[in-house]
N, C-alpha and C positions, 0 to 999 in steps of 0.2 A: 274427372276430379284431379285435381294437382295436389301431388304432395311435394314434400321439403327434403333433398338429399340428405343426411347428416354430414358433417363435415367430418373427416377422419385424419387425423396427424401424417403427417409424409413419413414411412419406416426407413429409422435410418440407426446404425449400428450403434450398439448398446453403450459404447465410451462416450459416443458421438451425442447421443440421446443425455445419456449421464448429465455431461457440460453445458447441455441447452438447458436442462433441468436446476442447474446449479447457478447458473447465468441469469437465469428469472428468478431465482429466491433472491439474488444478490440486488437484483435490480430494486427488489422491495422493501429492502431493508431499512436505507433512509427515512422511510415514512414509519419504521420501528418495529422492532422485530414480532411486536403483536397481530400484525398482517400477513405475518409471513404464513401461511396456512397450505395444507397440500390442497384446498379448492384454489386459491387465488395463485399458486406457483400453477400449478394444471393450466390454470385459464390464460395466466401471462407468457407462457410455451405454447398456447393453443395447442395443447392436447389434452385428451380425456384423462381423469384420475386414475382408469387402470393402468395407464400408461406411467402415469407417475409411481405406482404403486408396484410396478414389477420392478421399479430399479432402488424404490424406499421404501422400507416396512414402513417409516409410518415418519410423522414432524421431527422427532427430536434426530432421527437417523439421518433423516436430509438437513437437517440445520448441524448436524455435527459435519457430519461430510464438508458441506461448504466452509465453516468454518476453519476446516483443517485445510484445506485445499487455499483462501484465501491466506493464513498465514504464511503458508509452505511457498507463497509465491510474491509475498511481500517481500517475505525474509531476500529470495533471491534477487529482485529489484535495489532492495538497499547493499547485498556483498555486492553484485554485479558494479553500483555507484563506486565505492570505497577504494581507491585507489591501493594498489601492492608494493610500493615502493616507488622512489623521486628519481629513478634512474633517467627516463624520458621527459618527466616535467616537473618543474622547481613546486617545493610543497604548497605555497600559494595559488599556483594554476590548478595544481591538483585538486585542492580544496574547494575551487571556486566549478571545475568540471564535476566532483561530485553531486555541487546540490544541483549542476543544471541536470546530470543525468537522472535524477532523484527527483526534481522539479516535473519533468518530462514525464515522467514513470507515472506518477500522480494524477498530470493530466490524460494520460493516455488509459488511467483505469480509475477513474473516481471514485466509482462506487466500494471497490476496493479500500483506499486511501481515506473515504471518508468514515468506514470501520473500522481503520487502525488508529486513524488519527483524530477521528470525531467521532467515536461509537455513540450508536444513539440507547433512549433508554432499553434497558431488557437486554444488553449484550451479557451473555453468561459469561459468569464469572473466570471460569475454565478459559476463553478466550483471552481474556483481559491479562491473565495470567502467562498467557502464551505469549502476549505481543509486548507484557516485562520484560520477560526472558529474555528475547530476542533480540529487545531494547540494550540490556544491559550487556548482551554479548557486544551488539554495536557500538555501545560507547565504551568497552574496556580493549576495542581496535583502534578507533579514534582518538583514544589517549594515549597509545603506542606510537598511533602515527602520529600524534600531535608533538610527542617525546624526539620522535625523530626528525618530525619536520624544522623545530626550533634547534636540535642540534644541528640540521643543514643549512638554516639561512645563517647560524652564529648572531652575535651580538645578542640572545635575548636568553640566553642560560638562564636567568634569573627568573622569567617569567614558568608561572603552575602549570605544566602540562596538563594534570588532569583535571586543572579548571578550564583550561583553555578545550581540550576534550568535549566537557561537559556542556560550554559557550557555542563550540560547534556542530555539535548536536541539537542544540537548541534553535538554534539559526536554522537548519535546515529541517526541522519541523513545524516552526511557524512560517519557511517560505510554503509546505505544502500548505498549511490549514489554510493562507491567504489566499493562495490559488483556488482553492477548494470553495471557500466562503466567499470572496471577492476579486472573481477571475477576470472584469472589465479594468479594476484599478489595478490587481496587482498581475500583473500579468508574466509570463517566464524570464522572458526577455530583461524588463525591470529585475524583477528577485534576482536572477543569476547577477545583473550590473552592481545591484547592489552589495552581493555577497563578494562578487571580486575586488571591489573598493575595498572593503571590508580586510579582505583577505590580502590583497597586497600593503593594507595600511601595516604591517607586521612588516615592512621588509624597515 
């Protein structure tokens, strides 16, 4: 008589497990967050529910978790982009290597990027909340530097920094969702071309 082995998860250290487990809820999300369930994270980890269950009491602990873990790592993708000063590079180059590094960031973690910048429906509100926040620290930098970069190139004293701020922010949020929602046409390469055009049309 033949029987069927069960399949059992490869043990592997409990941070380690953590992140695989956090990395499958993430994956599911896009389809909304009414899938995200601790059967269908268990099965997209291919491991058993006990195994999910020794590192989450239960949904709302593994959907908070990730959600704090994905902002806490957003956030660092967009300070890491924002340049600290025009010492090395005139404020237009600056600006145009932000949104490629920011462009980059996006495509190298979508699933991410498509929750901050395209949450789908059922994202808790607590998040939404969080990636304001975070928003608003962003752009009261970028209106700093936006204050500063026009007092380095001169001639445009005149021009809103915190519109110009708020322009630039903008800009490099619709080059991710483009990447994001239509990565054949718009692709890095383009967005970043585009935004340096852009960004040297100021000098």
């Amino acid at each position: 008589m033949s029987t069927t082995r069960r399949k059992y998860a490869r043990r592997l250290p409990p941070e380690q497990r953590r992140e695989q487990l956090l990395d499958a809820a993430l994956s599911l999300i896009p389809a909304g967050f009414d899938t995200v369930t601790m059967e269908s994270v268990a099965k997209r980890a291919e491991v058993t529910k006990p195994v999910l269950y020794d590192l989450f009491a239960n949904r709302g602990e593994l959907i908070g978790a990730l959600l704090e873990r994905e902002a806490g790592r957003a956030t660092e993708q967009v300070l890491a982009a924002l340049p600290t000063d025009f010492a090395t590079r005139s404020p237009d180059d600056a600006f145009a290597d932000a949104v490629r590094v920011f462009v980059h960031a996006v495509v190298e973690a979508p699933d991410r990027w498509r929750l901050v910048l395209l949450p789908p429906e059922g994202t808790p509100h607590e998040f939404r909340d969080q990636v304001e926040l975070v928003r608003a620290g962003v752009l009261a930098q970028i209106e700093d530097l936006a204050a500063l970069g026009l007092k380095e190139l001169g001639r445009l004293d005149d021009l809103d920094s915190a519109l110009l701020g708020h322009a630039m922010l903008a800009l490099a949020e619709m080059s991710g969702r483009l990447v994001l929602t239509d990565p054949d046409r718009f692709t890095p390469d383009r967005l970043v071309a585009f935004v340096t055009r852009i960004a040297h049309g100021l000098r």
